[in-house]
C-alpha positions in Angstrom: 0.0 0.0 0.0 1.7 3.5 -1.0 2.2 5.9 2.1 0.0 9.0 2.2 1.7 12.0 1.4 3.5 13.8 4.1 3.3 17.4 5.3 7.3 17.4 4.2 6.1 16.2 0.9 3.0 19.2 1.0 6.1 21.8 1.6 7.8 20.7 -1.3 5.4 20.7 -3.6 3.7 23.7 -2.7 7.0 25.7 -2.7 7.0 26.9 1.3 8.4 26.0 4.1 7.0 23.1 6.5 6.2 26.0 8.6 3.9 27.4 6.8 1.6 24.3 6.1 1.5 24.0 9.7 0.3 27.5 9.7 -1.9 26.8 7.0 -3.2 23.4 8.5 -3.6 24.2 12.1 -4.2 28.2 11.8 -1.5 28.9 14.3 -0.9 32.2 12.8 -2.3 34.2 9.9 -0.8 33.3 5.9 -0.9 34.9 3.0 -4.0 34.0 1.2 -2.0 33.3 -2.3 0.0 30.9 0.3 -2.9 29.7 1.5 -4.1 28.7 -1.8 -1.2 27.5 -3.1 -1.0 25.1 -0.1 -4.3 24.0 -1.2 -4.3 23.2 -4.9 -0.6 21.3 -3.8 -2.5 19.3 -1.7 -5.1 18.1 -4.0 -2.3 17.4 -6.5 -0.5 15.0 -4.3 -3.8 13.8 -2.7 -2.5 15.1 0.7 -5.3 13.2 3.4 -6.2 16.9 5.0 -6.9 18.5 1.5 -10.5 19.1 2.1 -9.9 20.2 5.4 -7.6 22.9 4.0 -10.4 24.2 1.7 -12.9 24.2 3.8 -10.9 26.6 6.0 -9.7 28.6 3.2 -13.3 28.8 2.1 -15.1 29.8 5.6 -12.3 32.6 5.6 -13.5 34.1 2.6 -15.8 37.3 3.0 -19.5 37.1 1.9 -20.6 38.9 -0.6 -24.6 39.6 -1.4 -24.8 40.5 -5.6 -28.0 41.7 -6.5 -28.9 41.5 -10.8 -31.6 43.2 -12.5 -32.1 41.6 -16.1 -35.1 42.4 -18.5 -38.5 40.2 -19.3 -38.8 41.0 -22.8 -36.7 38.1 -24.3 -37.4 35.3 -21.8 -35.1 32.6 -23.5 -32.2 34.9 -23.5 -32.5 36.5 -20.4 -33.4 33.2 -18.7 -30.1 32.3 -19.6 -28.1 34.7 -19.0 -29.7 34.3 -15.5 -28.7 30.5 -15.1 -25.5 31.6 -16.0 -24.8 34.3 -13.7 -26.1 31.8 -10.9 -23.2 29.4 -12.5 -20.8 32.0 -11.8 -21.7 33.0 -8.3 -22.1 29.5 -7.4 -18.3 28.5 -8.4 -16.1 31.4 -7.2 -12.9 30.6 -5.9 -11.7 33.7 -3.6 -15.1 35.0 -2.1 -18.9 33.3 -0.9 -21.7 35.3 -2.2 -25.4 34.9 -2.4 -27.4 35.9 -5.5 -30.4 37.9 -6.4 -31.6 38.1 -9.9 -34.9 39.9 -11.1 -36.6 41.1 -13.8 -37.6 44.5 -15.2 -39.6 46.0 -17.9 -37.1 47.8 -20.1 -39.4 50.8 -20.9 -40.2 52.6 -17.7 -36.9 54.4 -16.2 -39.4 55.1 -12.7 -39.8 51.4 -12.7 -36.0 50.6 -13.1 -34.9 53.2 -10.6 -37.4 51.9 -7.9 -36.4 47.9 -8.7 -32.4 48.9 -8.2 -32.9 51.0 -4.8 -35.0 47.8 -3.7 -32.2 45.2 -4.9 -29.4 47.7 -3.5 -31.4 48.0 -0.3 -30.0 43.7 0.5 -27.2 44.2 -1.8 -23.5 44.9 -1.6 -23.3 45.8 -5.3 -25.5 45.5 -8.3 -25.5 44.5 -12.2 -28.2 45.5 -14.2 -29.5 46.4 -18.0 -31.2 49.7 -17.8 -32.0 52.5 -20.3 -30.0 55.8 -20.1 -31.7 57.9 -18.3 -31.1 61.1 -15.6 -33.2 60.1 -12.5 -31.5 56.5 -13.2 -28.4 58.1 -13.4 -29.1 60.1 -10.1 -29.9 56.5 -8.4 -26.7 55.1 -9.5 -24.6 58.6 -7.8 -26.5 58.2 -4.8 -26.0 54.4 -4.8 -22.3 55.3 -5.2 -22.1 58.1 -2.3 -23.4 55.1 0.0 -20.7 52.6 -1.0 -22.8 50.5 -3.8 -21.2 50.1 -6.5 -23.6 49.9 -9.3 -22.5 47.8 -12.9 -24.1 48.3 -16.1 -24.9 45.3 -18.5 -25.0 45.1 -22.3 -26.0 48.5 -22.8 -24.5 51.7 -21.0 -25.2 54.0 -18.7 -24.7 56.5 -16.2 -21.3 56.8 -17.2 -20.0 58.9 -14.4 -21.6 57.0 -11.6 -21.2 53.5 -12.4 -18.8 50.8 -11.1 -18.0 50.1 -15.1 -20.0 48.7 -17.9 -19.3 44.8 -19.0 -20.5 43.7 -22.2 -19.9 44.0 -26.2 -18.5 47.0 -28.4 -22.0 48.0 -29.5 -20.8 50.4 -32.3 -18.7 47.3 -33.6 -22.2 44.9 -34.0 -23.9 47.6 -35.8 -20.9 47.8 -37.9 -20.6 44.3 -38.5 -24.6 44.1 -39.1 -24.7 46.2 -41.8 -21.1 44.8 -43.5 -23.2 41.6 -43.8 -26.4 43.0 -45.0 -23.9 45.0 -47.9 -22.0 41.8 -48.9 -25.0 39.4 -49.4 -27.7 41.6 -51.0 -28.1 43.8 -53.9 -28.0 47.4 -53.6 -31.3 48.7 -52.6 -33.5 49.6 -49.2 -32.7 48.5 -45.8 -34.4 48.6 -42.8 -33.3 48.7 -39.3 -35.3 48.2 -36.0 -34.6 49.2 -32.4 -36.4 48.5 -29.5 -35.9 52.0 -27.9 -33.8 55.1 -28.1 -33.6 55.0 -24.3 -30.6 52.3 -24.8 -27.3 53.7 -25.5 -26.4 49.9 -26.8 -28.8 50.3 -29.1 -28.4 53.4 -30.1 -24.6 52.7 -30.8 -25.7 49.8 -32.9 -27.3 52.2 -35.0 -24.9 54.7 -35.4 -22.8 52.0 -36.5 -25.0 50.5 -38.5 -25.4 53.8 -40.6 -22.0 54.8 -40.5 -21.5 51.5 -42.4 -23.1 52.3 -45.1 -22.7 56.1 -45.2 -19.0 55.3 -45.6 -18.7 52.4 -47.2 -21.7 51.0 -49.3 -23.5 54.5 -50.2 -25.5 52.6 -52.9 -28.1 51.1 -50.4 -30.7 53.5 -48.9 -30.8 53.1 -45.0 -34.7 53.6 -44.2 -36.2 56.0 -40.9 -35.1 53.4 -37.9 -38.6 51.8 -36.6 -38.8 51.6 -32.9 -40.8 48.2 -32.3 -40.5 48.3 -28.2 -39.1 44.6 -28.9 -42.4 43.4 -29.0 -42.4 40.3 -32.1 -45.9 41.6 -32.9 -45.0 45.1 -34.0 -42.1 43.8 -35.6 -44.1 41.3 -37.3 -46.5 43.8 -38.6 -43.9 46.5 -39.4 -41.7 43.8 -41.7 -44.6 42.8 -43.9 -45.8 46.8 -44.1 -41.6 47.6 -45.4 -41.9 44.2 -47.7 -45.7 45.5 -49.7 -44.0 49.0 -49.7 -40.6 49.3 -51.3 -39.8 46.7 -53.9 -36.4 46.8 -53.3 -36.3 46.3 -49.9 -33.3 43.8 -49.9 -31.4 44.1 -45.9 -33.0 44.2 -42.6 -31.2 44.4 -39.5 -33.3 44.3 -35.9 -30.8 45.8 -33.4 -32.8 45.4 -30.3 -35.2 42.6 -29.2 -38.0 41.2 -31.3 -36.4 39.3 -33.7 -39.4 36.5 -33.3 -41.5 38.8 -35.2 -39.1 39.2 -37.8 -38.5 35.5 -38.6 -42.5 34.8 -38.8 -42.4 37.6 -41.1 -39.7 36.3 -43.1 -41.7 33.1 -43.6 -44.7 35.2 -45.3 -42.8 36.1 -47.7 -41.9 34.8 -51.2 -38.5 33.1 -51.1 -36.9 35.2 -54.0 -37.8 38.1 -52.5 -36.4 38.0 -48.5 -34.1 40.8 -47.4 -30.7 39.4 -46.1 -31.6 39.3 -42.5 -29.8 39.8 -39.0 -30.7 40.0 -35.4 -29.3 39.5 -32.5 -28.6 36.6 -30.0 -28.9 32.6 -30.5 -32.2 31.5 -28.8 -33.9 28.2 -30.3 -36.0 29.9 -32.8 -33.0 32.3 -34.4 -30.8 28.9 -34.9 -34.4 27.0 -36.4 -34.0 29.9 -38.5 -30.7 30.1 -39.5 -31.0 26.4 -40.5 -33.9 27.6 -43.0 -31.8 30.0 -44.3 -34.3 32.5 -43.1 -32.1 34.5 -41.4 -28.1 35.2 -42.7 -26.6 36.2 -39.6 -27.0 36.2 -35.8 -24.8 38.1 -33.8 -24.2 36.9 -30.1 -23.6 38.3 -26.3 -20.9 36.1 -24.8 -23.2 35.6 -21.3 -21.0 33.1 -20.5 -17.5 34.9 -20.9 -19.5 38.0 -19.4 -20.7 36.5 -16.3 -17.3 34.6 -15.8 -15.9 38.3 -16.3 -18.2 39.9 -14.4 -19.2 38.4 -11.1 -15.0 38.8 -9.7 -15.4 42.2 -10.8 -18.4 43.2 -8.6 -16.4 40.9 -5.5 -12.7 43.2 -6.2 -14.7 46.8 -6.2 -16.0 45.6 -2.7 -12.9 44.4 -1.1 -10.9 47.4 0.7 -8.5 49.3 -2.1 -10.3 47.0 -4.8 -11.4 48.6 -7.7 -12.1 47.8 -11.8 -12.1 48.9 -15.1 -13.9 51.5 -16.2 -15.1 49.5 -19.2 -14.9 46.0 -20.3 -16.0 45.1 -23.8 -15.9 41.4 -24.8 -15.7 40.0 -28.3 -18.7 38.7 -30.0 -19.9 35.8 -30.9 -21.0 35.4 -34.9 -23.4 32.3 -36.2 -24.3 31.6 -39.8 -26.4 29.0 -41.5 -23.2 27.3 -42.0 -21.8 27.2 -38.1 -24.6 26.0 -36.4 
């Protein structure tokens, strides 16, 4: 039978002196928290018999954190997700405990988001949340701020001078991209872009990009007045067909915001050799049925994943004393296609 590892063995691996794993193991005095840990992962590499006991101690010495979220209803597959994974994230971190609160807004009211985030920061140490730019929300977040909250926006921007930081995509760079498609699949002609409202500086940069693209690049397409569809599928649905019996050469459309469902019922209305090349936004079931159908060229997708991995160390290191983070942290997108699904 092979002997079990020996605190001799520990210090060796782990680089420190036998000492300090005495420290480490019986808490004699206080170590290093990088020691601590590098005891630790030692340990479970040579399958040292205290191993457990050593993370458990390391783990009850970690402070407690409680992260509030505020997400949006409006796309319930998307946002559903993006909750599971921000639970995910909480649930696994290494240097701190925290507990997790996630609810869900209407994105048109800025009363209603201000009220839910001083009722999430009222049992919260800090707060994430996707919000429309707006002054009384941007007042919220200063005075969240002056009270040692630190407040985070998601996906879309705001308060700029208030908030913790802002953790998502480059906005301006998806409208950008958007449009590139839309000019290197269809003919030159109309194209028509949806938002779901002004009131979100993500979208609004989308836009901007979006008609930048063209402006600068593909002047022979005609960007049509932006439609604001509240992300609701059945304005969109409505709005599509009304652009399709209107302009003949109607050959891109790009929906920004949410209500792409809408789009993609439209798109199967319509006859097959006349579809604009079409893009939306984010991966849910329906948008990949879609892509497979050839309905839809392009979807362009929020890393939630890679955000919330990002994200939820961020919110622990602005509340630990001295901690702080970025101002902004963009992430690359992710890009589907018929072919890559």
């Amino acid at each position: 039978m092979a002997k079990r590892p020996t605190i001799e063995q520990l210090a060796q691996e782990s680089g420190v002196s036998v000492a300090t794993v005495d420290r480490v193991l019986n808490k004699r005095l206080p170590v290093r928290a990088e020691t601590a840990h590098r005891v630790h992962e030692a340990a479970i590499r040579i399958g040292f018999h205290a191993a457990g006991l050593i993370g458990q101690r390391l783990r009850e010495e970690q402070p407690i954190f409680r992260l509030g979220f505020l997400l949006l209803e409006t796309d319930q597959q998307f946002y559903g997700r993006f909750a599971d994974e921000i639970a995910g994230a909480v649930a696994v971190s290494q240097d701190f405990r925290a507990s997790c609160k996630i609810d869900f807004i209407s994105h048109q009211d800025p009363a209603e988001a201000v009220a839910r985030l001083e009722a999430m920061a009222a049992n919260s140490d800090a707060v994430a949340m996707v919000a429309p730019e707006h002054p009384t929300l941007a007042a919220a977040v200063e005075w969240l701020k002056e009270r040692g909250v630190p407040v985070f926006a998601l996906l879309s921007d705001f308060a700029p001078a208030a908030r913790q930081a802002y953790v998502g995509v480059h906005n301006g760079k998806v409208g950008r991209t958007a449009a590139w498609m839309i000019a290197q699949s269809a003919r030159p002609g109309k194209v028509a872009l949806f938002v779901g409202s002004h009131r979100f500086h993500g979208q609004e940069l989308r836009e901007i990009g979006f008609r930048a693209f063209f402006r600068e690049e593909a002047p022979d397409f005609t960007v049509l007045d932006t439609i604001v569809n509240l992300e609701a599928h059945e304005l969109t649905h409505e709005a599509m067909l009304d652009l399709y019996h209107r302009h003949d050469d109607l050959t891109g459309v790009y929906v920004a915001g949410g209500g792409s469902g809408g789009l993609v019922t439209a798109l199967r209305e319509m006859e097959p050799d006349r579809r604009p090349v079409a893009v939306c936004n984010e991966l849910t079931a329906d948008r990949r049925a879609a892509l497979a159908e050839k309905l839809l060229t392009m979807v362009i997708a929020t890393p939630i994943e890679r955000i919330c991995r990002d994200l939820v160390p961020l919110m622990a290191e602005a509340l630990k004393p001295g901690g702080s983070a970025p101002a902004q942290i963009f992430l690359p997108f992710d890009i589907y296609l018929p072919e890559s699904i």
